[in-house]
VMD Tcl script that draws the C-alpha trace (Angstrom):
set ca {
  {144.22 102.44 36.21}
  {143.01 103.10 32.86}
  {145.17 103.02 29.92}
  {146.39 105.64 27.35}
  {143.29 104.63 25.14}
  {141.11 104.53 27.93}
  {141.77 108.08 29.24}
  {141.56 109.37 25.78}
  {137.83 108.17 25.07}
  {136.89 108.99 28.55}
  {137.70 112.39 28.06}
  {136.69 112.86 24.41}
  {133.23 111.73 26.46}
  {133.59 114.49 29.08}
  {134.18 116.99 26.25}
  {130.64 115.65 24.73}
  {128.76 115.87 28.26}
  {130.27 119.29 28.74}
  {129.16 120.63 25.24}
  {125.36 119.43 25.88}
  {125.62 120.93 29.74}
  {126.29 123.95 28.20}
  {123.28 123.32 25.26}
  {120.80 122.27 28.28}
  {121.64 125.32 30.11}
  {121.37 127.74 27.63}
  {118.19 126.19 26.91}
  {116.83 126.57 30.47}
  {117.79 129.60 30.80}
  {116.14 130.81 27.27}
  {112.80 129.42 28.75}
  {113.28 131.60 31.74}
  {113.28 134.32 29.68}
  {110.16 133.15 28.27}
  {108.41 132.27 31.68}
  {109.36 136.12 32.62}
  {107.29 137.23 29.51}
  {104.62 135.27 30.37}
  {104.58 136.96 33.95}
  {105.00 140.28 32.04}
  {101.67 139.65 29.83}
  {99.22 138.07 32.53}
  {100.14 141.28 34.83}
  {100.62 143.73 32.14}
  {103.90 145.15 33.28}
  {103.20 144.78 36.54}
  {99.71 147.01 36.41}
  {97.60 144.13 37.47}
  {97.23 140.78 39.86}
  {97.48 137.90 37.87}
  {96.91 133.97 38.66}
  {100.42 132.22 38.15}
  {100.19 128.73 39.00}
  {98.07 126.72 36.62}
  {97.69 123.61 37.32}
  {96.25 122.25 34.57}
  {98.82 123.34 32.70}
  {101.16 122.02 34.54}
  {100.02 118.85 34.08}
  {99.55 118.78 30.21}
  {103.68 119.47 30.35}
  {104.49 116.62 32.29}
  {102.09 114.29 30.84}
  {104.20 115.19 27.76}
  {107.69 114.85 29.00}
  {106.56 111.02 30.40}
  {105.08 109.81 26.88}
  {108.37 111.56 24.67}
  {110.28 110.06 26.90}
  {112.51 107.41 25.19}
  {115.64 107.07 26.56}
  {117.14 105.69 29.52}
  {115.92 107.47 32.36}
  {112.71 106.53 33.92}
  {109.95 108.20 33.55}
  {109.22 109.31 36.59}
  {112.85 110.70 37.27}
  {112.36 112.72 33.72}
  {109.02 114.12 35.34}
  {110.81 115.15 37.91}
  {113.83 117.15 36.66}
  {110.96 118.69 35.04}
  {109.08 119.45 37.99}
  {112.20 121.17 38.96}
  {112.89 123.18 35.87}
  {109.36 124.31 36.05}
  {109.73 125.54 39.76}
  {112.41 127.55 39.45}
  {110.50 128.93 36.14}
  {107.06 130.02 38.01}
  {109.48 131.57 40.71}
  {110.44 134.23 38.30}
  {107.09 134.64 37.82}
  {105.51 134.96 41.24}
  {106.66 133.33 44.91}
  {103.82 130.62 45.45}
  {103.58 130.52 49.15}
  {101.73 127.10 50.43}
  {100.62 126.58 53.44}
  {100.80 122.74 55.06}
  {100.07 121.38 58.31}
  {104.11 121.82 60.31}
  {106.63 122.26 61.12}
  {109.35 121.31 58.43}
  {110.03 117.61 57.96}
  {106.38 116.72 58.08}
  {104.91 114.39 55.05}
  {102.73 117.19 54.50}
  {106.35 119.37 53.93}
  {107.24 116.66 51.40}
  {104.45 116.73 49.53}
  {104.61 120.47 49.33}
  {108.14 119.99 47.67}
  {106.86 116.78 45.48}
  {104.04 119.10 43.88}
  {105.60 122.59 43.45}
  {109.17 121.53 43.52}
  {112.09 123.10 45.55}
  {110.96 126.39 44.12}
  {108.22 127.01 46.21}
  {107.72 128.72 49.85}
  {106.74 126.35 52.31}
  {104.60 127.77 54.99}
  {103.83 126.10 57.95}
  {100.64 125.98 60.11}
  {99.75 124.71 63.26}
  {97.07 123.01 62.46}
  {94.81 121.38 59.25}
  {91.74 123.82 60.21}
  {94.92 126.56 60.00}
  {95.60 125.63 56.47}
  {92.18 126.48 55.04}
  {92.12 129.56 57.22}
  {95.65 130.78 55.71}
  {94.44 130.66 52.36}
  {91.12 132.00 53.09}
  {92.78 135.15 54.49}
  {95.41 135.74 51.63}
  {98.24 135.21 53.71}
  {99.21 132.01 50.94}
  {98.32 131.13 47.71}
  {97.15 127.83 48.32}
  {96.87 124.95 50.88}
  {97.80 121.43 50.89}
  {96.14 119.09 53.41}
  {95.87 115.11 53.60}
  {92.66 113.66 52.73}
  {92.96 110.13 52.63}
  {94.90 107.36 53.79}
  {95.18 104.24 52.08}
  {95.66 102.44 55.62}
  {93.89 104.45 58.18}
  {91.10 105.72 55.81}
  {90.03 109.35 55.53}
  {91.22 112.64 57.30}
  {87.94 113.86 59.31}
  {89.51 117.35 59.94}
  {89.98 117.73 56.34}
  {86.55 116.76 55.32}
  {85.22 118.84 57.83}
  {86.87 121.72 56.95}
  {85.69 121.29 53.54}
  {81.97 121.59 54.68}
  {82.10 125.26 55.88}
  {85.43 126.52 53.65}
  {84.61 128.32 50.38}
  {88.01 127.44 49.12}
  {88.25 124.47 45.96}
  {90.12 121.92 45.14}
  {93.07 122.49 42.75}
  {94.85 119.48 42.43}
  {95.68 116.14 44.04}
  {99.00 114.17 44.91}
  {99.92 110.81 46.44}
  {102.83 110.48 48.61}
  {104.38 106.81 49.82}
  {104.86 107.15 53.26}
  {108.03 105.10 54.90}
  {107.86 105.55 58.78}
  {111.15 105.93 60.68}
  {110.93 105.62 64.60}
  {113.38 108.42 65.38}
  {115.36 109.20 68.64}
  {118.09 110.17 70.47}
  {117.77 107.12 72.42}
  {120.78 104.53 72.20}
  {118.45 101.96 71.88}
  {114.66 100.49 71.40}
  {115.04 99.40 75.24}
  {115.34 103.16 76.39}
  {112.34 104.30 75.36}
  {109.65 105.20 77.20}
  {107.60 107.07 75.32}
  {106.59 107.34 71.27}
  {104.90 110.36 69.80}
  {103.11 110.90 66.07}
  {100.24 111.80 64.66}
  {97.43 109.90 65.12}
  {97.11 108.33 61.65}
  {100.64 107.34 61.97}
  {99.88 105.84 65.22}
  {97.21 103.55 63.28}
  {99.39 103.23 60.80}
  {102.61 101.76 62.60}
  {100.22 100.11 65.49}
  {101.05 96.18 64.70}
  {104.77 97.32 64.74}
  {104.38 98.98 68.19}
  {102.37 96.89 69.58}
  {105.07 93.54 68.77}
  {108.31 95.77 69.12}
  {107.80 98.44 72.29}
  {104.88 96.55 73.97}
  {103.95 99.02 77.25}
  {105.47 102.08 75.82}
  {103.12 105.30 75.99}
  {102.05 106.33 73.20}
  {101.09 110.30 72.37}
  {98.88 111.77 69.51}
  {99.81 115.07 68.37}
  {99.22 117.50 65.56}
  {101.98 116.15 63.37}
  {104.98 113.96 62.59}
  {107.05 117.11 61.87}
  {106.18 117.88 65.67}
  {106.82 114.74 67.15}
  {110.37 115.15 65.85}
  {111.08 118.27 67.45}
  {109.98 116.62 70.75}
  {112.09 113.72 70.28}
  {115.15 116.42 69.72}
  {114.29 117.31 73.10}
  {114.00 114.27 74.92}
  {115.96 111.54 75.09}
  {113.91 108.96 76.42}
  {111.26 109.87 73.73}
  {110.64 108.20 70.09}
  {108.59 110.04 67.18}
  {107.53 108.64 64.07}
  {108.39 110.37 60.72}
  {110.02 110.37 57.89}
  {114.18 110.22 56.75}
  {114.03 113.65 56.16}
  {112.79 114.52 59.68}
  {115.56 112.51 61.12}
  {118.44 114.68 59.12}
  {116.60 117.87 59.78}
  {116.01 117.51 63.72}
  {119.22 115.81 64.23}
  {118.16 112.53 65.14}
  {118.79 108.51 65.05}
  {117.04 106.24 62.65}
  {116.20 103.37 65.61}
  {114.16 101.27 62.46}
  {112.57 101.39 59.11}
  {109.67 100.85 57.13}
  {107.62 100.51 60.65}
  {104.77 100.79 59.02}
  {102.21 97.85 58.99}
  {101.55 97.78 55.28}
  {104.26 98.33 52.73}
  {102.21 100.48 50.12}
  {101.22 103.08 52.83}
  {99.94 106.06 50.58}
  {98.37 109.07 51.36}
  {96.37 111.45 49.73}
  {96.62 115.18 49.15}
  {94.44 117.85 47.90}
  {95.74 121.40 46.77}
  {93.38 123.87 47.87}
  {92.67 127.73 46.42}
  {90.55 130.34 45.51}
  {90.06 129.57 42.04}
  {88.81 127.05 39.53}
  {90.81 124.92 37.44}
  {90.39 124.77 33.93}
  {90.29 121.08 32.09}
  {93.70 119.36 31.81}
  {92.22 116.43 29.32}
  {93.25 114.15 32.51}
  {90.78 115.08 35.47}
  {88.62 114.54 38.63}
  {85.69 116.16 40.05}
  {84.80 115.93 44.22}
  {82.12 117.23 46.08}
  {79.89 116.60 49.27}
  {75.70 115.67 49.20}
  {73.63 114.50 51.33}
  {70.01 113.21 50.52}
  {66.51 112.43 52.15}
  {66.70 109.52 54.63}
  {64.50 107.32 52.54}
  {65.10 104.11 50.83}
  {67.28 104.20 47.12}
  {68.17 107.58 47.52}
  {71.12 107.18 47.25}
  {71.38 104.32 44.38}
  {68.80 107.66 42.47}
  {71.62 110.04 43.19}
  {74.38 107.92 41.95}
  {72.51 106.82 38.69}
  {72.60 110.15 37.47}
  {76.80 109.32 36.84}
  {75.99 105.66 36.21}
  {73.90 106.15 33.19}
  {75.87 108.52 31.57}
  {79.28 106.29 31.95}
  {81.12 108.50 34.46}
  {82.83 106.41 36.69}
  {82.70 107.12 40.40}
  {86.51 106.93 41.60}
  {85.90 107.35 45.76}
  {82.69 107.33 47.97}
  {83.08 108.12 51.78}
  {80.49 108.90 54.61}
  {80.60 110.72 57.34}
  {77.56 111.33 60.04}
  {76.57 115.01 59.57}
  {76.99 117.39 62.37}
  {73.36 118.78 61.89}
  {70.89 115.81 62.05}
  {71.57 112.90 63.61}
  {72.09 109.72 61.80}
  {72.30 111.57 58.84}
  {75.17 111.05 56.33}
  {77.40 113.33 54.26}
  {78.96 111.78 51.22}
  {82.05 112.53 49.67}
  {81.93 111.52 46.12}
  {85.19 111.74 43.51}
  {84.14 110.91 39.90}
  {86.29 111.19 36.68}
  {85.40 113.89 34.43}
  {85.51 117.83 34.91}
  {82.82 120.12 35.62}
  {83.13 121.87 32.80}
  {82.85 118.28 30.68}
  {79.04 118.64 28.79}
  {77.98 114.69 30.37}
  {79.48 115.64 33.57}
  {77.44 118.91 34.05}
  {74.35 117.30 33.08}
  {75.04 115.10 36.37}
  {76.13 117.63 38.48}
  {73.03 119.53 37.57}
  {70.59 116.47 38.30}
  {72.45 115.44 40.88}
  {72.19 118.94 42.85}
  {67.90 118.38 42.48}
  {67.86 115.17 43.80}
  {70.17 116.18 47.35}
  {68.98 117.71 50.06}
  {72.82 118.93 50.43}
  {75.38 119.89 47.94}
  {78.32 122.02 47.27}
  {80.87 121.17 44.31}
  {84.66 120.94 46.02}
  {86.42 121.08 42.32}
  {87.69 119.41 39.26}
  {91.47 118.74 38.99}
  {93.84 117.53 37.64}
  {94.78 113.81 37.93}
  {98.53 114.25 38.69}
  {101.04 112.58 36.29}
  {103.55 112.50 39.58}
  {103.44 108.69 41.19}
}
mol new
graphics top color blue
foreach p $ca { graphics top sphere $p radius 0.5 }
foreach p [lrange $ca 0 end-1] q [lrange $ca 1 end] { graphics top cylinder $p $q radius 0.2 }
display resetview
């Protein structure tokens, strides 16, 4: 037990934590009060729709907290008590309502959270094709969808989706992904049966294949999904996250099952409108060129020699001719960036193809 001297400077400390509680909430709450002004100027009382979430903004303020930061939390963890902060800030403004590929306790759920904080109203969709179509109608603000896996590669139904939808690109997050196998099963030995989406299934297949050799294995539409089966059945394992496990109620059989340890994916934001520079950005879009030899190396030159760097090139065979490509090109820069619209300009006369996806911000969140 602590002593007389002890207890007395641990509770002249407790009087010195609660005095700067009270500062730091005082302080949050006075920049509610400004966050509720600036709702009150972009609609003008009310009299007019207005554009709340900005990501570029957004990202200037975090990039900001990370490089004051200079005391003993992380930076990271500062971001995001930040994030948090800012959440519950824009939800005075305006309800964001994102749509992601469901149901809760899918990676695409936790990515929602990760890039709009707890703040935000998840909305969930059946389907990645259901996403784009949900924001397209107005029924949410914006989308998020996975692109890119750093295992399994890229997301065809998102880059598909991308061809016909008029919607842009608004921002981009990673998320680590940590595979649970989750079931009610007692053991690995009562299985009979594992479901997950199919990237997971590539992702975890070394780990399946040395750990529940002859088991069945089932694609579906998401890990969120697979979990809700697994509630169901007993005899029946699903791959997904922690969170999926507390959520549906079910037993963390093993961790980390996936085959490499710095699994990452890739998400894009997706909405109506553009995104102003951030100081820190990307720029994507989809061409496609002649079938004749150095077309490509002519397009690519037109970033090359001005010094933009290309971040991310992917093909895909086009649905119209056949053994024709579509390329999906990231560079740094934004569109509005003088060099980088020079480019984009040249670039567009040199493809046969070509539709701009959107510059956006490079997110400060790892």
């Amino acid at each position: 037990m602590p002593n007389d001297l002890e207890m007395q400077q641990l509770n002249d400390i407790r009087q010195q934590i609660d005095q700067i509680d009270q500062q730091i909430q005082a302080l949050i709450s006075r920049r509610a009060e400004f966050a509720q002004k600036v709702a009150d100027i972009k609609t003008q009382g009310g009299q007019v729709e207005a554009i709340f979430y900005r990501p570029e903004r957004e990202a200037q303020v975090l990039r900001a907290v990370k490089q004051r930061n200079k005391g003993l939390i992380a930076d990271e963890d500062m971001a995001r008590l930040f994030r948090e902060i800012m959440s519950v800030c824009l939800a005075l403004e305006h309800q964001i309502k994102v749509a992601y590929l469901g149901p809760e306790g899918s990676y695409s759920h936790a990515c929602v959270i990760k890039q709009f904080g707890s703040s935000v109203h998840p909305y969930a969709v059946s389907s990645i094709q259901a996403v784009f179509q949900t924001v397209e109608q107005g029924d949410a603000n914006y989308g998020l969808v996975p692109v890119e896996n750093s295992t399994e590669g890229v997301v065809k139904q998102t880059q598909n989706a991308f061809i016909e939808s008029p919607l842009k690109v608004s921002g981009e997050v990673s998320l680590k992904i940590e595979h649970c196998l989750l079931s009610k099963a007692p053991s690995l030995d009562s299985i009979q049966k594992v479901v997950a989406h199919p990237q997971a299934l590539g992702q975890c297949e070394n780990w399946l294949k040395n750990n529940l050799p002859g088991v069945e294995l089932e694609a579906v539409d998401s890990n969120g999904l697979a979990a809700q089966m697994a509630q169901k059945e007993h005899t029946l394992a699903a791959i997904a996250s922690d969170q999926a496990a507390q959520l549906y109620q079910l037993d963390i059989l093993e961790t980390h099952i996936e085959d490499q340890k710095d699994n990452t994916t890739k998400f894009w934001v997706v909405g109506k409108e553009l995104t102003d520079p951030s100081g820190d950005d990307k720029t994507a879009m989809i061409l496609s060129m002649p079938n004749k030899a150095g077309a490509l190396l002519d397009v690519l030159s037109s970033f090359a020699k001005r010094d933009i760097s290309m971040t991310r090139i992917i093909s895909l065979p086009s649905n119209e001719t056949k053994w024709d490509y579509l390329f999906f090109v990231d560079v740094l820069g934004h569109q509005k960036d003088s060099l980088l619209a020079e480019a984009l300009k040249e670039v567009a006369s040199k493809t046969s193809f070509f539709k701009l996806l959107g510059s956006f911000p490079i997110s400060p969140l790892t």
